[in-house]
C-alpha positions in Angstrom: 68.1 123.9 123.7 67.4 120.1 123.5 66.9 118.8 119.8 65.0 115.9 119.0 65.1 112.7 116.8 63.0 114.2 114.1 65.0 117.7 114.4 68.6 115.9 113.9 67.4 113.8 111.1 65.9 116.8 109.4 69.7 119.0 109.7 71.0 116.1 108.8 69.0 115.8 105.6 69.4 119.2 104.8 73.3 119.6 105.2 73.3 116.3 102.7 70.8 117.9 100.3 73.0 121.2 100.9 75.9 119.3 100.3 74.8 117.8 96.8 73.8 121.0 95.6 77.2 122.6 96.2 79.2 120.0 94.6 77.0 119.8 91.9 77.4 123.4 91.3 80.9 123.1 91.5 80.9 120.0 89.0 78.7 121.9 87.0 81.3 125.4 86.6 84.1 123.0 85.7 82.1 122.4 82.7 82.7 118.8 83.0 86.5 119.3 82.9 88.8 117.4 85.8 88.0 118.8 89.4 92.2 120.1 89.3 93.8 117.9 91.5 97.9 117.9 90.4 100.6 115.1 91.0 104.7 115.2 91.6 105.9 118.8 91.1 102.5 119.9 90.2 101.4 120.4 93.9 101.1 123.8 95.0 103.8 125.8 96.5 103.6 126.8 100.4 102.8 130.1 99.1 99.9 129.0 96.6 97.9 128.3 100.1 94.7 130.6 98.7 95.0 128.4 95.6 94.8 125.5 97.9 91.4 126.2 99.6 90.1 129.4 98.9 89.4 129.1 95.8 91.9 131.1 93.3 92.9 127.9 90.9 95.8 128.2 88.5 93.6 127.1 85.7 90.1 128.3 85.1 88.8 125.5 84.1 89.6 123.6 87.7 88.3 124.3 90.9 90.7 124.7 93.7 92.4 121.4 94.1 91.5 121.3 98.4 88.1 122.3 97.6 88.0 119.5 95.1 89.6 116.5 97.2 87.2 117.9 99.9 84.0 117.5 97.6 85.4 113.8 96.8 85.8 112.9 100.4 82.1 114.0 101.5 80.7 112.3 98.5 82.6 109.2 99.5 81.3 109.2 102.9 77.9 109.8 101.4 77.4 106.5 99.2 80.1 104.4 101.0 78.9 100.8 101.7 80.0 101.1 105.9 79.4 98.1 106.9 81.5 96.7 104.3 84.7 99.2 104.4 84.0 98.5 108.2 84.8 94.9 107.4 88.3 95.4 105.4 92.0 95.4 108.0 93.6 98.5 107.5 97.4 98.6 108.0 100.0 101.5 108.5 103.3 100.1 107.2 106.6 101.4 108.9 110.1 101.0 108.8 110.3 102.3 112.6 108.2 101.8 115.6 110.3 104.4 117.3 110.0 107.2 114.9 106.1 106.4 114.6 106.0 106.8 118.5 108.1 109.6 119.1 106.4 111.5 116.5 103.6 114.5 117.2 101.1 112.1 115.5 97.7 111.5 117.8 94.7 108.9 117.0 92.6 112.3 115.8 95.0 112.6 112.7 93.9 110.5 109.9 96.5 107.8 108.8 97.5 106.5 105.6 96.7 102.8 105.6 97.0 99.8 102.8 93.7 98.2 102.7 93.3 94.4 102.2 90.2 91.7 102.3 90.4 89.0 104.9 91.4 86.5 102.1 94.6 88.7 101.2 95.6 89.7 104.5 95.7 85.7 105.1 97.7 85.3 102.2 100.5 88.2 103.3 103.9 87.5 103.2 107.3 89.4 104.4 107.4 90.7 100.5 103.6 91.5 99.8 102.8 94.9 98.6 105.5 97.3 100.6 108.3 97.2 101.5 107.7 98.2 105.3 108.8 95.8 107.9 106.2 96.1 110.4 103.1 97.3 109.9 100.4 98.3 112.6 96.7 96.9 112.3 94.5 99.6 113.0 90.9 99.2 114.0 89.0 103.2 113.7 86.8 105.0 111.3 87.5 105.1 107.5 86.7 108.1 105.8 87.7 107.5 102.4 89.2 104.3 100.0 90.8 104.5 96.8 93.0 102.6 94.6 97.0 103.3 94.7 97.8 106.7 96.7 95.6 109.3 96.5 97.8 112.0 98.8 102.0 111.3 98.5 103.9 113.6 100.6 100.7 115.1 102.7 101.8 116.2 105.7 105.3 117.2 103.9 103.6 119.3 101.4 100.9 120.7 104.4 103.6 121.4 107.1 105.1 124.2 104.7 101.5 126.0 104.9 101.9 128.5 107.2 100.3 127.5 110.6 98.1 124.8 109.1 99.6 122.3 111.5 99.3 123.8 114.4 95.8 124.9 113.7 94.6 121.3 113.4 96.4 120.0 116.8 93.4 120.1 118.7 90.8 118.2 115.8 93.4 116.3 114.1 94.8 116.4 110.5 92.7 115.5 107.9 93.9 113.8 104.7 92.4 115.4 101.6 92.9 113.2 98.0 94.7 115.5 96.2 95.8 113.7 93.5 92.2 112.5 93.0 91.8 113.8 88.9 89.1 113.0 86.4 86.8 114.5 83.6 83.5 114.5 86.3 79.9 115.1 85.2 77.6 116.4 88.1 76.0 113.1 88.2 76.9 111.8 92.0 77.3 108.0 91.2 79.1 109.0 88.3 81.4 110.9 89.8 82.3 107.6 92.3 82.6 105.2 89.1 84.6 107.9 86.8 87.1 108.2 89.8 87.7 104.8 90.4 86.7 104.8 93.9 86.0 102.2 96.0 82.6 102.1 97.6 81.2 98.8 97.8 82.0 95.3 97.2 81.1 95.9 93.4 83.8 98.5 92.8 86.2 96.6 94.9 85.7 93.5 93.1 85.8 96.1 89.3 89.5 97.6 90.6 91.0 94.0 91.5 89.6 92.4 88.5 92.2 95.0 86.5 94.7 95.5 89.4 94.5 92.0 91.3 97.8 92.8 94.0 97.4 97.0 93.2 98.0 99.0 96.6 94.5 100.1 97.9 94.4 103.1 99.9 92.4 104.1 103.3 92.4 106.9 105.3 91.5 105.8 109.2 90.7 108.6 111.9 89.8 108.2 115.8 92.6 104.7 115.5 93.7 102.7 117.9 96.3 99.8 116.7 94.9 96.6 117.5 97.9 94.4 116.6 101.6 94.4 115.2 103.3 92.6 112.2 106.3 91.9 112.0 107.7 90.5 108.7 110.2 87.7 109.9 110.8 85.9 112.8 114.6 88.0 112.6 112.6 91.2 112.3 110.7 90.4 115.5 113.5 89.3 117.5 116.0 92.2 116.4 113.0 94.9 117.4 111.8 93.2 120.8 113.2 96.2 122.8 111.9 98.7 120.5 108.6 96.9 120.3 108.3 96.2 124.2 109.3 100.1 124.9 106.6 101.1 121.6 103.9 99.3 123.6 104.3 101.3 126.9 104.7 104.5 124.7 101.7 103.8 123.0 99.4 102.8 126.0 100.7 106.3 127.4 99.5 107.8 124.6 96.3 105.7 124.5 96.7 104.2 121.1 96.4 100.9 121.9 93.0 99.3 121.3 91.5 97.3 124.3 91.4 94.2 121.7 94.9 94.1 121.6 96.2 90.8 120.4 100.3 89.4 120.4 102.6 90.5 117.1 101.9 88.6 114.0 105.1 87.5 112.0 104.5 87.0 108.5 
């Protein structure tokens, strides 16, 4: 059955008005309390799986801390300034361009990236921000921006759920903010401001005013990398075969962007 224009648009103004109810019902049984998401040793056991998503929280008060992080994400993609997150370089530091390869990861798994303005990307240097010696430039679609890191030990912590990996090989892995955690009213734009998540220009300009060289997180699906940094000139030169043997990895895998530019060495 062919849909039209005016049919889309109407689904998708339903699923958003669907979408709003639901998490405001959700915010609302919380009784204004924090959402539950848990840091460090707080995350859920492999075993605590139906805690995870299917909503059995260890604390009544708290929804289920998957459903939570996944109530923050679509609400982030909801009032997100795109144009703007569109205009911010997204890069996946690494201490290894083999490992990153020669891993199971594909371009339909969402990666971590640090997130920087033009203005401090131009201003990097082989000792901004992480410790990472090379880091990858990835162009792709963000799906959600936060300040510091909103997911530690994700896949490490996911892998141990039984058969969640292999169920997601075919859509990719998504990244869920589970360490995303504060006292939320039901108000949408509330919820974005009491979180501390970045949106717009306004909130990004709010976070660095308090946190001026704070790690900014973004989570980038559908990636290709567009470029490579290296931090030195000695860091360049002693990974040349790894990098050279990387590239033709990469373009095997079709990762590499069609804008590819040369290395950048800070």
């Amino acid at each position: 059955m062919k849909i039209t224009r005016r049919q889309l648009r109407r689904l998708i103004q339903e699923s958003a008005k669907e979408f709003m109810k639901d998490f405001e019902e959700e915010l609302a049984a919380t009784k204004d309390r924090p959402l539950g998401a848990f840091r460090g040793d707080n995350y859920p056991a492999a075993h605590d799986e139906e805690y995870l998503f299917k909503g059995k929280p260890r604390q009544s008060d708290s929804l289920p801390v998957g459903r939570a992080a996944y109530l923050v994400k679509k609400l982030w993609n909801k009032y997100v300034d795109r144009s703007w997150v569109d205009s911010l370089i997204k890069i996946h530091w690494t201490d290894s361009l083999s490992s990153f390869i020669d891993s199971s990861i594909v371009n339909k798994d969402e990666l971590s990236c640090a997130t920087y303005t033009v203005e401090e990307f131009n201003s990097l240097s082989g000792t901004s921000w992480v410790s990472a010696k090379i880091g990858l430039i990835l162009e792709g679609y963000t799906t959600f921006l936060s300040p510091g890191t909103s997911n530690p030990g994700f896949y490490r912590f996911m892998a141990k759920v039984p058969g969640y990996i292999e169920s997601k090989k075919s859509s990719g892995i998504s990244r869920l903010p589970l360490t995303f955690g504060s006292g939320l009213t039901p108000d949408a734009l509330s919820v974005m401001e009491a979180g501390g998540l970045l949106y717009n220009q306004e909130s990004w300009d709010k976070i660095r005013s308090q946190d001026p060289t704070g790690l900014v997180e973004s989570y980038v699906d559908n990636w290709k990398i567009s470029q490579i940094i290296f931090s030195s000139q000695e860091d360049y030169e002693s990974n040349l075969e790894e990098y050279e043997n990387f590239i033709e990895k990469a373009k095997q895998k079709k990762l590499i962007s069609t804008n590819y530019k040369e290395p950048i060495i800070l």
